[in-house]
N, C-alpha and C positions, 0 to 999 in steps of 0.2 A: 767704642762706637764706630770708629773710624775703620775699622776692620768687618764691619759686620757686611757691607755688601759684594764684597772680595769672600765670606766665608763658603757660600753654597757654590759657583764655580771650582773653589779650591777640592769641596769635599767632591765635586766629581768630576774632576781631574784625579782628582785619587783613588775614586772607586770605579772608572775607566782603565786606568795604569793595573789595580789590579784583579780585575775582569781578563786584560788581555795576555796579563803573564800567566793567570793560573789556566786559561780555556787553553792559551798556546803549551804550556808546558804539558796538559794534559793530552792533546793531540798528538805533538810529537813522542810522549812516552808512547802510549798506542802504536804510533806507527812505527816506531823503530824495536820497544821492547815487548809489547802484551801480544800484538797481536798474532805476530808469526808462531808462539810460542804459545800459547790456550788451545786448547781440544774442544772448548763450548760449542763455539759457529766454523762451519767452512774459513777455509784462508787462502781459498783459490785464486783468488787476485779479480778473477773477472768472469763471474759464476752464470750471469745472465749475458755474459758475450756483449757488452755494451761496447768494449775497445774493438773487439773484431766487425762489430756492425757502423761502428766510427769509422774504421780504418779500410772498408766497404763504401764509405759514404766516400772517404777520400779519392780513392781509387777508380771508382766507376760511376758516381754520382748518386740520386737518388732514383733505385728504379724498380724497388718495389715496398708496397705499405706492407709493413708488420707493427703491431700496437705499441711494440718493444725499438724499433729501429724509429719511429716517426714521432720521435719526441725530441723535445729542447736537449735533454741529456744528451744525445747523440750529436746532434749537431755541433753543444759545445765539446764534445770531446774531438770531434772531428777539426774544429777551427785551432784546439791545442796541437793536434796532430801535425796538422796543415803547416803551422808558425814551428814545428819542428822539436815538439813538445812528446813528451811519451809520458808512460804510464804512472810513473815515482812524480813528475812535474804535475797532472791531475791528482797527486794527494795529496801534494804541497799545498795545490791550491784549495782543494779542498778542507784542509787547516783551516785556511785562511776564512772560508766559508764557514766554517765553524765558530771561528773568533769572533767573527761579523753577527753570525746568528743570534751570540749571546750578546754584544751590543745592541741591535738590535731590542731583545727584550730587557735589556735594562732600561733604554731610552722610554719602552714603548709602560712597562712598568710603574717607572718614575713620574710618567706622566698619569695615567691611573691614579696612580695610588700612592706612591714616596719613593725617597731615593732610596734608603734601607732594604725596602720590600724590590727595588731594583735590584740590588745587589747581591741578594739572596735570590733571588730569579737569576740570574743570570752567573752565578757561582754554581747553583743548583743543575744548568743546561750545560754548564762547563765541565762539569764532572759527571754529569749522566750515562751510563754504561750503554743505553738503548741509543742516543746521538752519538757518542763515541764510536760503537761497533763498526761505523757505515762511514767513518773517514777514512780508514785505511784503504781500500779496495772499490773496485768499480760498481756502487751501487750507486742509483740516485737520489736515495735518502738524503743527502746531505746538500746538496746542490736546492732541492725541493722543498726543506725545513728552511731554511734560509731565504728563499721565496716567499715561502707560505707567510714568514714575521713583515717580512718585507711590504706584502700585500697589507697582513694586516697596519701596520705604519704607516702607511700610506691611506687604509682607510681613517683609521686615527687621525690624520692630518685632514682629511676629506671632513669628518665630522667637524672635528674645531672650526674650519672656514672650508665651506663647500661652496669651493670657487669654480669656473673653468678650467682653472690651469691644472686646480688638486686632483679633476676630475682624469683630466687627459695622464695624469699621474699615475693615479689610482686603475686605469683602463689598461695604460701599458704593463704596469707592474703584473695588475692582474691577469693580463692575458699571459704573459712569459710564464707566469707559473701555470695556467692552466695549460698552456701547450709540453709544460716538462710533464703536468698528468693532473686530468682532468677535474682528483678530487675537490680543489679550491670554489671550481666554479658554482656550487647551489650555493656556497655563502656570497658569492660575489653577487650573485641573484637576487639574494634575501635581504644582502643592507643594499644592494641600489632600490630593492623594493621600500624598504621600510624609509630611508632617506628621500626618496620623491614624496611619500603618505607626508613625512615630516613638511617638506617644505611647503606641500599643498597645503598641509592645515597652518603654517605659519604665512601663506600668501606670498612664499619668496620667489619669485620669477626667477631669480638668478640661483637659489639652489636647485629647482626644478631643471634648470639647463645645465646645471654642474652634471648631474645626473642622467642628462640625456647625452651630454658631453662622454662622460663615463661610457657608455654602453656604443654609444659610436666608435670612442677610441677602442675597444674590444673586438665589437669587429671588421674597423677596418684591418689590424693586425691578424684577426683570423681569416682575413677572404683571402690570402695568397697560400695562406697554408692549405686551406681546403681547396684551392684550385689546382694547389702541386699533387695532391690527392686526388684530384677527378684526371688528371692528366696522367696520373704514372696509374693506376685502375684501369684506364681506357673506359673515363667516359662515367664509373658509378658514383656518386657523392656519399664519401664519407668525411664527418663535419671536422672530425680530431684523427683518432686514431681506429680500427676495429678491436673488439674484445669485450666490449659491458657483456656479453650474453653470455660470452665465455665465462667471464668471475660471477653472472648471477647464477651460475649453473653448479660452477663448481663452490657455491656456500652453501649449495642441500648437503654436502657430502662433508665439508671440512664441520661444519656445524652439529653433524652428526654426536650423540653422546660420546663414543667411541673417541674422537676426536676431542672434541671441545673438553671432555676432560682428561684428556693426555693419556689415555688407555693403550693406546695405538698412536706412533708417531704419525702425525699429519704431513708432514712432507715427503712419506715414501709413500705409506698405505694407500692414506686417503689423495697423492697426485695420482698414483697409479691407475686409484680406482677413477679417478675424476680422466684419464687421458684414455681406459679402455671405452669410456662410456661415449667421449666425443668421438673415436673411432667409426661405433656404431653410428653415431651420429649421421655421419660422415658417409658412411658403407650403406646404408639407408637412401639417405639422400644423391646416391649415386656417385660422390666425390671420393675421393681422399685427403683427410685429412691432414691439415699443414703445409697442404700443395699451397694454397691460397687461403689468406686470413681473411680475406673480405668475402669471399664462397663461403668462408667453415661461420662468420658472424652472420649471414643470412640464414644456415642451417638453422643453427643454435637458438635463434631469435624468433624460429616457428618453434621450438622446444619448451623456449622459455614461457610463450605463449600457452602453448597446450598444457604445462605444469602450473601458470598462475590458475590456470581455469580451471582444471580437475583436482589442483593437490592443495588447496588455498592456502588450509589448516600449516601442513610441511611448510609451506611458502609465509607465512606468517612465526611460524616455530625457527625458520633460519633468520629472520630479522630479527627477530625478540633476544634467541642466544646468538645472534653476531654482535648488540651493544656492548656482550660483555666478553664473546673472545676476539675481539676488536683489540682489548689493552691486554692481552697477555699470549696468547697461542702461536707459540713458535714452534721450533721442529722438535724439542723433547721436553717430556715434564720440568729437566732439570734448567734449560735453560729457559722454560716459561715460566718459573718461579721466581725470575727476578725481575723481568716487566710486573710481575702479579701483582709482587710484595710493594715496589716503586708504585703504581697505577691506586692503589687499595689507601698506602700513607696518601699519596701527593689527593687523594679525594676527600681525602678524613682530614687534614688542613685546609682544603680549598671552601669547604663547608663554613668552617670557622670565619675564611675572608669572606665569603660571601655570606654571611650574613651582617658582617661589619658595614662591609661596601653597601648593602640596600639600607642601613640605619643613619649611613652619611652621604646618601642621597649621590651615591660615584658610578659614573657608566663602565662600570663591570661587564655589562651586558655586550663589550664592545671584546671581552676577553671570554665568555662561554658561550660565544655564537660561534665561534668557528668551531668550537669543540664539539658540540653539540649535532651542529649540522653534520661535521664530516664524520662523527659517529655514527647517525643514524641514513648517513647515503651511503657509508663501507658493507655498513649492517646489511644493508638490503643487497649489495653485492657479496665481495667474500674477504669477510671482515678477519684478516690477521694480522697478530700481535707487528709486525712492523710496520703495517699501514697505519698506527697510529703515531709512529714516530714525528712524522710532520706536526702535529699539534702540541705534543707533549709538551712543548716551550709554553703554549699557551694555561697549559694544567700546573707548571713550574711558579707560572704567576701569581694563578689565585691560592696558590698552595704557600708561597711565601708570603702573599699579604696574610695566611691566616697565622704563619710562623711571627709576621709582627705582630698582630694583634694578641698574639699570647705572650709576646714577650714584652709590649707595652702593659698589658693587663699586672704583670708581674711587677714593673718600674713603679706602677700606679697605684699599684695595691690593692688589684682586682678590678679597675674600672678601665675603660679606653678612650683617650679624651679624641676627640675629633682634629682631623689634622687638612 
């Protein structure tokens, strides 16, 4: 008896301990042995020029927007540069980002739904090939998926007590991440929506200002960024970065059958075909393309205009198949068969937990709202297999509570007692 309130600290202290040896030891194999050494993905070290546009920021300041240079990524790579950091010190740290991620959804798990279904969430994220890929090398998938948990843990904590403070929490968190890339923000939209509904219908004056708290804190943090944007433009307001018109353009073409079923690689074919088309774009509208991103997003955003209105049908056909090459469509059949096969299991478990969690009355719904939403906001842009990376933690989750739920069911002898 004397041991029992020392037992649940002790069991996670111990399923922390080995959370962070096996996500660390997984990282460092990657960086040091798999990745220089696989043929699957590039191993260019820095394929979107994120270090050259970092070490541009350092050199001459910020002084022009591109959707790729005007993000949190770059900034932080530039502040590692700054303090004297290079490029092997951004994967270290990105490790580190990784360990953190999967604590993260252990914590965020545990609190859901158990410590078990934590640990399997979070051993699941530690060994996952689609997180793993993006630590070694200058993407900002990994920086971003670590956000995204972070945001959601902070709403997590915002629901338990939605206080001012949680609020001004949950604002900052969430703006950092909406500023590394803007996918986060229609969920950030939809639980401040649905949490003010809450607190109106509960009469709580102090959740309702949690909430307005929330949205203040978001954008006071965005009025300097969008005013470094109307200053280096000279003068046009753009709110984040330019490009939505660019990726809703280029998902008629990636979403193509051709494409979406792996016929034709989509990262040569179908960019090629997607950069001749903005050319014309461009050659049309009297520019040139890539002279200026905020010229080629004004182009593109009368295009995209004139394609919702005449091609509806197309324009609903690319939303419909981007839900689904959202979780797999990479640059070849062969390495889009292991997002597939991952995305298809972790669905056909998650099912199982969800339907556990709506019979035990658990807010689940705090773990398929981010998934949900930023599948169906990629969808309408240009839904590929590594824009879902950010969420997949959250699919790990409901996909290990259904692994417990079947493994309870087994202990039980076919039945699931309520925990």
């Amino acid at each position: 008896m004397n041991s029992a309130p020392t037992a649940q600290p002790n069991r996670d202290a111990r399923n922390i301990s080995v959370i962070i040896a096996v996500a660390l030891a997984a990282c460092l194999a990657m960086v040091f042995v798999v990745f220089r050494q696989q043929s699957l993905v590039a191993n260019s070290g820095d394929p979107y020029r994120y270090g050259a546009l970092a070490h541009g920021l350092v050199e001459h300041g910020f002084t022009t927007l591109t959707r790729r240079g005007a993000t949190l990524y770059v900034e932080w790579l530039a502040v590692i540069y700054r303090l004297g950091g290079n490029d092997f010190v951004v994967v270290l740290l990105q490790c580190l980002l990784q360990v953190g991620m999967c604590l993260l959804v252990y914590s965020i798990a545990r609190r859901i739904f158990n410590a078990r279904t934590g640990l399997i969430a979070a051993l699941a994220c530690a060994l996952h090939p689609m997180l793993l890929r993006y630590v070694p090398d200058l993407h900002m998938e990994t920086l971003l998926t670590f956000l995204c948990m972070l945001t959601l843990w902070a709403a997590i904590r915002f629901y338990d007590r939605p206080t001012w403070q949680n609020g001004v929490i949950l604002g900052a968190v969430g703006m950092a991440t909406v500023l590394t890339k803007g996918v986060i923000l229609p969920f950030l939209m939809l639980f401040g929506g649905i949490s003010f509904l809450q607190a109106l219908r509960r009469r709580s004056m102090s959740g309702v200002m949690a909430v307005i708290v929330m949205f203040l804190t978001m954008a006071i943090l965005l009025a300097p960024w969008t005013y470094r944007n109307y200053r280096v433009t000279d003068g046009r307001f753009v709110l984040l970065t330019p490009g939505a018109s660019d990726s809703f353009l280029r998902g008629y073409i990636f979403t193509r059958w051709e494409f979406a079923t792996l016929q034709k690689p989509p990262y040569t074919d179908a960019e090629n075909e997607c950069n001749a088309w903005f050319r014309k774009i461009a050659s049309d509208a009297g520019t040139v393309w890539e002279a200026d991103e905020v010229v080629d997003e004004v182009n593109n955003k009368a295009v995209v205009r004139e394609m919702i209105r005449t091609r509806p049908l197309d324009t609903a056909r690319k939303v419909i198949v981007g839900l689904f090459t959202f979780w797999y469509e990479m640059t070849s059949l062969m390495n889009s068969l292991v997002p597939a096969t991952l995305a298809i299991a972790g669905w056909a478990l998650a099912f199982v937990g969800l339907k556990r969690a709506h019979r035990e009355d658990r807010p689940a719904w705090l773990i398929w709202l981010p998934i949900v939403v930023m599948n169906v906001f990629v969808a309408t842009l240009i839904p590929l297999g590594r824009y879902s990376v950010p969420i997949l933690p959250c699919l790990m989750i409901l996909a290990a509570f259904g692994v417990d739920t079947l493994l309870s069911k087994r202990n039980h002898g076919g039945s699931v007692q309520s925990r």
